[in-house]
MILUMMAR-772494 format. One record per atom (N, C-alpha, C): residue number from 1; residue in one letter; atom name; x, y, z. Coordinates in steps of 0.05 Angstrom, whole numbers, always signed. Layout:
<recs>
- seq, type, atom, x, y, z
- NUM, A, CA, X, Y, Z
...
</recs>
This chain:
<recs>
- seq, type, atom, x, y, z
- 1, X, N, -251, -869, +425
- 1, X, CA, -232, -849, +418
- 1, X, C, -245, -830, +397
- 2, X, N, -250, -802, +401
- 2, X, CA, -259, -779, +387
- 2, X, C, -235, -778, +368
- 3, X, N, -240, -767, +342
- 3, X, CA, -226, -752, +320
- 3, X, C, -232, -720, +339
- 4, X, N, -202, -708, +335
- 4, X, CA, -200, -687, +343
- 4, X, C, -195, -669, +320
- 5, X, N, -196, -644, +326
- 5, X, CA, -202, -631, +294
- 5, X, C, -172, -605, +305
- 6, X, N, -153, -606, +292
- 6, X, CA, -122, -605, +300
- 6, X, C, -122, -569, +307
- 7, X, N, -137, -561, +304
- 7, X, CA, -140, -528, +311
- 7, X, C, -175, -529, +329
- 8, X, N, -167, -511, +352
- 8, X, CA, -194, -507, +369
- 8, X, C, -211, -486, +349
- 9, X, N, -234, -497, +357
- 9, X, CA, -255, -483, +347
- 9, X, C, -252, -449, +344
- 10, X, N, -240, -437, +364
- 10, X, CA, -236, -409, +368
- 10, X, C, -210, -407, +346
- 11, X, N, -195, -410, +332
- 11, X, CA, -176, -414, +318
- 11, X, C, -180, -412, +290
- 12, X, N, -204, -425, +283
- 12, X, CA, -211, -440, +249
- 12, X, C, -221, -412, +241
- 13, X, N, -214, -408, +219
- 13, X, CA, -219, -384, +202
- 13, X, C, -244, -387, +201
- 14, X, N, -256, -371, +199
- 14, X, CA, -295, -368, +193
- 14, X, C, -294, -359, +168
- 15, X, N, -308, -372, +150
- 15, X, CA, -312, -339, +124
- 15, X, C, -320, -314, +131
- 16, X, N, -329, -304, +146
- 16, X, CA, -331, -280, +152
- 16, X, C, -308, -266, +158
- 17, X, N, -299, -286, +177
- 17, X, CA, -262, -275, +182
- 17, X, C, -251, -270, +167
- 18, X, N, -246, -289, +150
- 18, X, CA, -228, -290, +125
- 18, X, C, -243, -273, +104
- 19, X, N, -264, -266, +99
- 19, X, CA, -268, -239, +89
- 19, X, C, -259, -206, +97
- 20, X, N, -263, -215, +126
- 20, X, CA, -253, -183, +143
- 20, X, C, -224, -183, +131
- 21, X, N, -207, -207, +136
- 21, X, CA, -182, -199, +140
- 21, X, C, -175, -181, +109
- 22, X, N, -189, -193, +90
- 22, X, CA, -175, -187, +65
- 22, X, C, -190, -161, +62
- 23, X, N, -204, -143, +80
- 23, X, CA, -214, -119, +69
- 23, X, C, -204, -95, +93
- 24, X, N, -200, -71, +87
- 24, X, CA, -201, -62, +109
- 24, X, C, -214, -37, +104
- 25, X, N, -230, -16, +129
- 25, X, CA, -240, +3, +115
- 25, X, C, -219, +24, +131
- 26, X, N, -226, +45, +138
- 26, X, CA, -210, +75, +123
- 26, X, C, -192, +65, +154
- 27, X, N, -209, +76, +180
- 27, X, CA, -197, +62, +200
- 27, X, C, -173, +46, +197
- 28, X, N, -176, +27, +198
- 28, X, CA, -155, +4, +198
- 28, X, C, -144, +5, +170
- 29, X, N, -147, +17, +144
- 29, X, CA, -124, +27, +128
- 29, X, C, -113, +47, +137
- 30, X, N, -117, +61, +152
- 30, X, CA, -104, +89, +163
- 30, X, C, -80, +74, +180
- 31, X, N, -94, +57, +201
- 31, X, CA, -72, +47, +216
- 31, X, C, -58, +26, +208
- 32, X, N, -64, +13, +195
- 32, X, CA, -42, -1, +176
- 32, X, C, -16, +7, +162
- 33, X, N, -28, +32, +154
- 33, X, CA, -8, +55, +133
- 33, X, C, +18, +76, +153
- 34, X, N, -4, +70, +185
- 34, X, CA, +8, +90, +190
- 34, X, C, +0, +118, +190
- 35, X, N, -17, +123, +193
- 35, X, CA, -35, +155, +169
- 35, X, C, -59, +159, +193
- 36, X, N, -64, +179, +176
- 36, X, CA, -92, +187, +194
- 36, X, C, -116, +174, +176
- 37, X, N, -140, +167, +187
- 37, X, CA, -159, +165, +160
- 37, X, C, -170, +200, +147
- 38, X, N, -160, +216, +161
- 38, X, CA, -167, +250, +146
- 38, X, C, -151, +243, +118
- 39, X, N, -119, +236, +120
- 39, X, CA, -108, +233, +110
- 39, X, C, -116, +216, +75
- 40, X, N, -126, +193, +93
- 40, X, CA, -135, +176, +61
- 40, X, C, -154, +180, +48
- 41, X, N, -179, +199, +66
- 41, X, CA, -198, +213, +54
- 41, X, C, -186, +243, +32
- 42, X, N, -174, +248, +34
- 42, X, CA, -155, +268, +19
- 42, X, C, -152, +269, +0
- 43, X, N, -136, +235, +7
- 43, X, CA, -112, +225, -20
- 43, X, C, -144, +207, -43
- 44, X, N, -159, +201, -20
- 44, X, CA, -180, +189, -44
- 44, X, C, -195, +207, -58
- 45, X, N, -202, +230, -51
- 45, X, CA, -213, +252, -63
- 45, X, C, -194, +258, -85
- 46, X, N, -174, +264, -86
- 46, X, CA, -147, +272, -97
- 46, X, C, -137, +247, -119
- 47, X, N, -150, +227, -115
- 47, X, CA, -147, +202, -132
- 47, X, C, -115, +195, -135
- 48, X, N, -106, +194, -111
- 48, X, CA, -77, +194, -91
- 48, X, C, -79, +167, -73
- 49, X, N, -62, +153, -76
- 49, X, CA, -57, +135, -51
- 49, X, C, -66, +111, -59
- 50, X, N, -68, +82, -42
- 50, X, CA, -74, +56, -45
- 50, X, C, -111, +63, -62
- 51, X, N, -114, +35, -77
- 51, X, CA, -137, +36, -94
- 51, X, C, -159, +33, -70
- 52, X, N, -185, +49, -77
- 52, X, CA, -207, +54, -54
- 52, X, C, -227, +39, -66
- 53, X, N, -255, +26, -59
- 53, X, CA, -279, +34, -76
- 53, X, C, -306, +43, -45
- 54, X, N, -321, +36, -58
- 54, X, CA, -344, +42, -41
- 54, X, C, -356, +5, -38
- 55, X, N, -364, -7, -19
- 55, X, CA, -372, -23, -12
- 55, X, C, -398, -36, +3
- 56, X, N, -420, -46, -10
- 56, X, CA, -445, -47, +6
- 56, X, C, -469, -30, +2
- 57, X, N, -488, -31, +23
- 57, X, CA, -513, -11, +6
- 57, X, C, -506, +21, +31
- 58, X, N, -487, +11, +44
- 58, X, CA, -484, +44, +60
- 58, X, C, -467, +59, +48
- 59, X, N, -441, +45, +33
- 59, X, CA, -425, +53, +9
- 59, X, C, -402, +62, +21
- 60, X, N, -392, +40, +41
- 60, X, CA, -373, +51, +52
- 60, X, C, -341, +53, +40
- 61, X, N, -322, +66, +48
- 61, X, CA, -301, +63, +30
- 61, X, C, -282, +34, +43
- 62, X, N, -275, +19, +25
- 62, X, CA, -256, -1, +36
- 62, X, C, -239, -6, +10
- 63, X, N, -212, -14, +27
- 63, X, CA, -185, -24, +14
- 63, X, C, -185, -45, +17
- 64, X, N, -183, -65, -2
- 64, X, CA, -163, -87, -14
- 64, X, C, -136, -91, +7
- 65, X, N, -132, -108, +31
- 65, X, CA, -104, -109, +30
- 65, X, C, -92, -115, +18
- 66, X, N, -89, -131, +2
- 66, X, CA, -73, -139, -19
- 66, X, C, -56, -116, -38
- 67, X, N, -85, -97, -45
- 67, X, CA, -79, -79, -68
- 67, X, C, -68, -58, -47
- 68, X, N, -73, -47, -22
- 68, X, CA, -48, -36, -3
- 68, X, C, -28, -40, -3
- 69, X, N, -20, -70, +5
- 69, X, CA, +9, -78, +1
- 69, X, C, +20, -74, -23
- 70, X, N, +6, -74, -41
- 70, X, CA, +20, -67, -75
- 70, X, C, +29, -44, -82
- 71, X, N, +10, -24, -66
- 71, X, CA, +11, +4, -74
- 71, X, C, +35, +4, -53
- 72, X, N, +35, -1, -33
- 72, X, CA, +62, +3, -11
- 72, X, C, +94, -12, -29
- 73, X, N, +90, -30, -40
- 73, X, CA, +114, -35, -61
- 73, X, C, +120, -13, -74
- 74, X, N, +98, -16, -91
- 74, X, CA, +102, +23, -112
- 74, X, C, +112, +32, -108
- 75, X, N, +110, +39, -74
- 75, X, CA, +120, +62, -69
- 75, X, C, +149, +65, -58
- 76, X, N, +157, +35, -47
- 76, X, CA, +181, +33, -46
- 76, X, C, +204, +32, -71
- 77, X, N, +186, +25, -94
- 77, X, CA, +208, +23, -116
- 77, X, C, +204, +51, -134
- 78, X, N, +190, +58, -126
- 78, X, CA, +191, +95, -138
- 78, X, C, +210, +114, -118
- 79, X, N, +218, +108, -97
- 79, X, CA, +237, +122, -77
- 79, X, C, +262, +111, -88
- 80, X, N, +289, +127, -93
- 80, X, CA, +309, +131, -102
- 80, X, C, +330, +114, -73
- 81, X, N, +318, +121, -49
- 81, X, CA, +335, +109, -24
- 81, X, C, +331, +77, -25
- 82, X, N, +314, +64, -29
- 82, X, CA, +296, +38, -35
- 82, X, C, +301, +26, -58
- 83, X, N, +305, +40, -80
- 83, X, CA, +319, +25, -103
- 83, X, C, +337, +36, -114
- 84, X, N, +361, +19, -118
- 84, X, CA, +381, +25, -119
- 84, X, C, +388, +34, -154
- 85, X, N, +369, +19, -170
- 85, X, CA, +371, +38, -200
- 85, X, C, +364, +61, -201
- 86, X, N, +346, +75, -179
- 86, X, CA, +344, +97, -181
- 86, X, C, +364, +117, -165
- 87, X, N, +384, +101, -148
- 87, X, CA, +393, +124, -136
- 87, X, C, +412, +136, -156
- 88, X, N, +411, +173, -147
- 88, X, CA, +433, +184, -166
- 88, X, C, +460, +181, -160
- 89, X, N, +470, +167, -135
- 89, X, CA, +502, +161, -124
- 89, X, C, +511, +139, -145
- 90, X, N, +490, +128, -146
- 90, X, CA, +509, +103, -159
- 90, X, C, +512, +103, -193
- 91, X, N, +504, +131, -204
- 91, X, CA, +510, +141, -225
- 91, X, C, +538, +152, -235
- 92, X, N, +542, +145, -256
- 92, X, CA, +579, +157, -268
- 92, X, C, +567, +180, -275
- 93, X, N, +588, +197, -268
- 93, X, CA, +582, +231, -267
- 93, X, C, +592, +242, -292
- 94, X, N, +572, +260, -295
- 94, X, CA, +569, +273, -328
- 94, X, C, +590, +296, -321
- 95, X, N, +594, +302, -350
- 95, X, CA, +620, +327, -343
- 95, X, C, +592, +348, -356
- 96, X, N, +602, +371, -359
- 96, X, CA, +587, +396, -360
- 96, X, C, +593, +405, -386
- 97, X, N, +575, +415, -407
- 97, X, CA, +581, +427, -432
- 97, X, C, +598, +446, -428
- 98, X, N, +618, +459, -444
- 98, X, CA, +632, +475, -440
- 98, X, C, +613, +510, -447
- 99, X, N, +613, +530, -431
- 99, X, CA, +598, +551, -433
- 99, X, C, +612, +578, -460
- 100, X, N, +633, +562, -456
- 100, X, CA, +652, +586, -476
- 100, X, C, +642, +578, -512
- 101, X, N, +634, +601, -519
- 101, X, CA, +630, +598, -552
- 101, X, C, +653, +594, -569
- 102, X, N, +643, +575, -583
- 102, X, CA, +682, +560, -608
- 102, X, C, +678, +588, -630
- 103, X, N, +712, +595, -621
- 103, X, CA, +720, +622, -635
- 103, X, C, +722, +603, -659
</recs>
């Protein structure tokens, strides 16, 4: 009787894999985001959008998923529709200074 090893070989994370997964470059941050990669070349010029660096001796640009998904929180809790402390509906409404000068 063989010990079987509970995931097929095609299955088991490689380190290599498990390095790809956690990086992505402009490509596949573009499509991740949703975006164009013109787009994130833009916002990285512009020092705009999820954190970038350069990676390797060709110096390519790659994202962090991790630090994507973070920046994609950000950005849900800086939108007023998304969080609800920010929306202005659910604010008690100010009255208005009065414009007439006290005789």
């Amino acid at each position: 009787m063989s010990a079987r090893s509970p995931l097929p070989s095609s299955a088991a994370p490689t380190p290599a894999g498990a390095l790809r997964a956690g990086f992505l470059n402009v490509k596949d941050a573009a499509e991740y985001l949703g975006l164009s990669p013109h787009t994130l070349y833009v916002w990285r010029h512009r020092r705009q959008g999820p954190p970038s660096f350069r990676m390797g001796p060709r110096g390519r640009v790659m994202y962090r998923r991790e630090a994507v998904d973070a920046w994609i929180r950000e950005q849900e809790q800086a939108d007023s529709r998304a969080n609800a402390s920010l929306s202005p509906l659910g604010a008690n409404s100010q009255q208005r200074a009065s414009r007439l000068p006290n005789a």
